[in-house]
Residue frames relative to the residue before (quaternion, step in Angstrom):
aa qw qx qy qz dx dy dz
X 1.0000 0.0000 0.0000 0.0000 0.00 0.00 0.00
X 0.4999 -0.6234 0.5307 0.2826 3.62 -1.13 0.58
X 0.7113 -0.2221 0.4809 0.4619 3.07 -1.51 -1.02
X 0.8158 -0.0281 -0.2268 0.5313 3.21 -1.77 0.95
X 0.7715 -0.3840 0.3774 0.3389 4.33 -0.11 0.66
X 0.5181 0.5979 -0.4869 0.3701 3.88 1.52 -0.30
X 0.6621 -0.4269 0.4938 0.3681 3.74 -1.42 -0.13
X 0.3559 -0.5640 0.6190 0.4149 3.76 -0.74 0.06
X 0.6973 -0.5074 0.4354 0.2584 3.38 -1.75 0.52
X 0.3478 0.8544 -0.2334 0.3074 3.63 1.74 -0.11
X 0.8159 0.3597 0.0850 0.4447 2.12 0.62 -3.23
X 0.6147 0.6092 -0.3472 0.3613 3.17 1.77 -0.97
X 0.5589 0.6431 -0.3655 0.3747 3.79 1.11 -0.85
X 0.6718 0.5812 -0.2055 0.4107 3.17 1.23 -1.72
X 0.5444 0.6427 -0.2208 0.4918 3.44 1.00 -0.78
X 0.6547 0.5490 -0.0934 0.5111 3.59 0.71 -1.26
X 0.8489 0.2234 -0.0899 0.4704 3.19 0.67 -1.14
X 0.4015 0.7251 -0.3419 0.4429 3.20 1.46 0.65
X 0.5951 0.4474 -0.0536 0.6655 3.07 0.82 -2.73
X 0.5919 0.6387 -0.4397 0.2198 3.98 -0.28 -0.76
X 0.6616 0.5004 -0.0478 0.5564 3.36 1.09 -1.49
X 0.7210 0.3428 -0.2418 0.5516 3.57 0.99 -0.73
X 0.7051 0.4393 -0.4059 0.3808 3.61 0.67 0.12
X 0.5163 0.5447 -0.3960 0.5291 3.28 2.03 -0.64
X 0.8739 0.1859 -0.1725 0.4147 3.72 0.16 -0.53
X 0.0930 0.5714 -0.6817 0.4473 3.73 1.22 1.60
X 0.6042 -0.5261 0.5753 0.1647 3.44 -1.58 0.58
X 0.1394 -0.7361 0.5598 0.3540 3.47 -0.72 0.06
X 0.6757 -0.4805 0.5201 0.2048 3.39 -1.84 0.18
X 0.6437 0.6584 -0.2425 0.3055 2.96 0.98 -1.37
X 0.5096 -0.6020 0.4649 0.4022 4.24 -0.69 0.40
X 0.5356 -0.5891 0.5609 0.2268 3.34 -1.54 0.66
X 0.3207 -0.8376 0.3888 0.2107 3.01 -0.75 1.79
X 0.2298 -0.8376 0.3926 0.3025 3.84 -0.86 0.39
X 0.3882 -0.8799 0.2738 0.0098 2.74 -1.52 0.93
X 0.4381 -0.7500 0.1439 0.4742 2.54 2.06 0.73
X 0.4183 0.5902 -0.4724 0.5035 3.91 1.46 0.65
X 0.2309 -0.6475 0.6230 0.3733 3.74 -0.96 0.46
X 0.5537 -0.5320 0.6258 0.1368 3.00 -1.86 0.58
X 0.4423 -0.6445 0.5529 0.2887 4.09 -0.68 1.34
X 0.4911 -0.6265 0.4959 0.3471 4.02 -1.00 0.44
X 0.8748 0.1329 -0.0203 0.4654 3.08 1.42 -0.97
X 0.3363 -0.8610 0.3417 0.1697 3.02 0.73 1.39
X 0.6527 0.6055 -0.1486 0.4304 2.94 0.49 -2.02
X 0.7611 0.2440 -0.3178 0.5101 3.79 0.49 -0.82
X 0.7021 0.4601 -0.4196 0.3455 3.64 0.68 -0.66
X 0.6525 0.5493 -0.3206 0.4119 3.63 0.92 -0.40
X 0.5131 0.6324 -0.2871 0.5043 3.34 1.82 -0.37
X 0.6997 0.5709 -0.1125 0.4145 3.27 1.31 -1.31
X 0.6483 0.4914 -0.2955 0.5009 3.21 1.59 -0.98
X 0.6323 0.5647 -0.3357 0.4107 3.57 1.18 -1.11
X 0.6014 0.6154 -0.3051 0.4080 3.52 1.05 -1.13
X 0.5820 0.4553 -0.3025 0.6021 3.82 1.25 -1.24
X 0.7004 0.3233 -0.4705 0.4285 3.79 -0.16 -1.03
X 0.8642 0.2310 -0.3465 0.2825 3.73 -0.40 -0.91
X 0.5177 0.5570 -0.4713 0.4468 3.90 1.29 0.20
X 0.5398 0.5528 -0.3955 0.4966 3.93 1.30 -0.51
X 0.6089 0.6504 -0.2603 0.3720 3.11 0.92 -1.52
X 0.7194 0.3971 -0.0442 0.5682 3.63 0.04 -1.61
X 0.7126 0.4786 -0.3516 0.3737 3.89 0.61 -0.38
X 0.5171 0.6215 -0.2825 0.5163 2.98 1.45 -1.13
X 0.7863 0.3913 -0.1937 0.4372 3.83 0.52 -1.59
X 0.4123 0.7033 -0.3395 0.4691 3.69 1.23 -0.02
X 0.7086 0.3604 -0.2297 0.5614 3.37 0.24 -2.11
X 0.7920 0.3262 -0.3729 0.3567 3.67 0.09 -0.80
X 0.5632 -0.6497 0.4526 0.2363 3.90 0.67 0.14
X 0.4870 0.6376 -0.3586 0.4772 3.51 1.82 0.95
X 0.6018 0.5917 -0.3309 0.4221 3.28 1.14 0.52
X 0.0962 -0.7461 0.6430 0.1434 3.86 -1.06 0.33
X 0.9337 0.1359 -0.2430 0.2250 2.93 -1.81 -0.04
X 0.6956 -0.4742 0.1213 0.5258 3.69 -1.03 0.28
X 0.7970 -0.1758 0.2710 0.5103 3.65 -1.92 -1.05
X 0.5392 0.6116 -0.3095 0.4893 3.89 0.49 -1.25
X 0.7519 0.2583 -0.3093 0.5217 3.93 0.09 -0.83
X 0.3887 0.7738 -0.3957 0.3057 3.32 1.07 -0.20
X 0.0729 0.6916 -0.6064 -0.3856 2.66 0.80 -2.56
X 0.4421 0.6060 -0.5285 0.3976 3.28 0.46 1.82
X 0.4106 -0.6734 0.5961 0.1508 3.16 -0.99 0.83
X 0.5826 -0.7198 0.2434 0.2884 3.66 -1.13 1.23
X 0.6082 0.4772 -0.3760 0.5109 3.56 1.21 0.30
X 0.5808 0.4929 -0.3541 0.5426 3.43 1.17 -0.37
X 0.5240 0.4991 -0.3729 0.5807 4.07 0.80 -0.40
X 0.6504 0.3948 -0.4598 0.4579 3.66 0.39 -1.10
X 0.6406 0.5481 -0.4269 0.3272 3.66 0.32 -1.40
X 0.6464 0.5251 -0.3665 0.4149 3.61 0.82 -1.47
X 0.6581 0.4635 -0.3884 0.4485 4.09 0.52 -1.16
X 0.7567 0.4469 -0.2759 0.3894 3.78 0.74 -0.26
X 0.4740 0.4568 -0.3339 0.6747 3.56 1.32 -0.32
X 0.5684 0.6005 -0.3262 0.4582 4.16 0.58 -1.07
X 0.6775 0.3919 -0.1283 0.6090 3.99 0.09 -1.43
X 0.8882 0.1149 -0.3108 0.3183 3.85 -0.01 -0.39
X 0.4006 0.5173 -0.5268 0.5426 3.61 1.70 0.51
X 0.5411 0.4812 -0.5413 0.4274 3.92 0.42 -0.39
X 0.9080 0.1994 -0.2104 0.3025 3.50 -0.19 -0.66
X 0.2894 0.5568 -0.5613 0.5396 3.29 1.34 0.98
X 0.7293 0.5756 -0.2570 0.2659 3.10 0.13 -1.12
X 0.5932 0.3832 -0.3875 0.5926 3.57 1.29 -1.11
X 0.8906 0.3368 -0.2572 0.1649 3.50 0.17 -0.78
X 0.6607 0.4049 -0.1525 0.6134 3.49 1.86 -0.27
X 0.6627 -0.5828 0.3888 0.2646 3.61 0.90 -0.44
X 0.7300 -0.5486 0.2141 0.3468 3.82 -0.50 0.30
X 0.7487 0.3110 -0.1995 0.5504 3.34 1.08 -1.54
X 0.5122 0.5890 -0.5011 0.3737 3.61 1.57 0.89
X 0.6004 0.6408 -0.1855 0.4410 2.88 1.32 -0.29
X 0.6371 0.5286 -0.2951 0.4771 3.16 1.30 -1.08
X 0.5921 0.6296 -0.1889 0.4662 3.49 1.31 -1.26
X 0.6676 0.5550 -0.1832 0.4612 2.93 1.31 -0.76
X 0.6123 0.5538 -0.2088 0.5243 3.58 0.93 -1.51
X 0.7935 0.2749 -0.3087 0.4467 3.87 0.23 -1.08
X 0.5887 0.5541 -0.4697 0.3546 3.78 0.79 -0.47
X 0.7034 0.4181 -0.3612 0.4472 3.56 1.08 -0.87
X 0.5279 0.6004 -0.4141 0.4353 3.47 1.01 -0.72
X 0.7161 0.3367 -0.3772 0.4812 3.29 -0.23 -1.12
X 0.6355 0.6181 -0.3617 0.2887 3.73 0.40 -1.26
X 0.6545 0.4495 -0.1740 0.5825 3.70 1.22 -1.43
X 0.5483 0.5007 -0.4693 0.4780 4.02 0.51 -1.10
X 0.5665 0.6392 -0.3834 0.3515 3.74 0.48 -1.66
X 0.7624 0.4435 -0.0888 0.4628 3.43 0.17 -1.76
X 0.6435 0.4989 -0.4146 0.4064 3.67 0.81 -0.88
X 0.8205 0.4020 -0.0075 0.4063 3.30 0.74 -1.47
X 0.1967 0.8471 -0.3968 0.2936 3.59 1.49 -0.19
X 0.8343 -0.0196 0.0393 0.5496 3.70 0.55 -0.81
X 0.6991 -0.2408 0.1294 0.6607 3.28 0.50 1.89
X 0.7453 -0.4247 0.4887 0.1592 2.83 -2.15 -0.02
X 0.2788 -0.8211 0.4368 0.2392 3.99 -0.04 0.78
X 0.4537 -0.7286 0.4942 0.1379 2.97 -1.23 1.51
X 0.5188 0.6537 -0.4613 0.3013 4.08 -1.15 -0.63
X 0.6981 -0.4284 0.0891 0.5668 3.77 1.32 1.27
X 0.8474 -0.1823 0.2249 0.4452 3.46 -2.11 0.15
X 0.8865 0.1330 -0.0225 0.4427 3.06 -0.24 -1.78
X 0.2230 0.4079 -0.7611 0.4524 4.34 0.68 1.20
């Protein structure tokens, strides 16, 4: 303690820069402002669903063309999401011999998105890490 019982200029800094950091990252109270965007009911699955379509489109796309290595895991798939890819994978191949590539592409994301949809529909599927 200083003179007259005050903190030294030290303890006071230390103080400060303690409580500072907690008041910046206290929640606020305050209502959520709107933004005139609706808001998904179920985030959590639809954002699951979208991620599932981007990296099954993604990885399908690099499959059909034979630009791709190692297994599902380097991927960063999960084993039902690999299954989805081997099934979108087998039915772009045979668009492809017979309609052409950007049938295929058309193809690949309608089923993706179409299968991700269904995978993920009620939350995220349990049955370990990589279900």
């Amino acid at each position: 303690m200083g003179r007259r019982g005050e903190p030294r200029p030290g303890v006071r800094f230390l103080l400060l820069g303690l409580a500072l950091p907690a008041l910046v990252l206290t929640p606020s109270c305050a209502r959520p402002v709107n933004t005139g965007h609706p808001t998904p009911t179920s985030s959590a699955s639809a954002s699951a669903s979208v991620l599932c379509t981007r990296l099954v489109s993604h990885w399908s796309r690099e499959v059909l063309d034979g630009t791709t290595y190692g297994d599902y895991q380097s991927m960063g798939l999960s084993t039902g999401q690999f299954e989805i890819l081997r099934t979108v994978v087998d039915a772009a191949r045979t668009v492809q011999r017979h309609q052409g590539t950007s049938a295929a592409d058309e193809l690949i994301v309608r089923q993706a998105r179409q299968a991700c949809a269904e995978r993920y529909r009620h939350g995220t599927p349990s049955g370990g890490s990589w279900q």
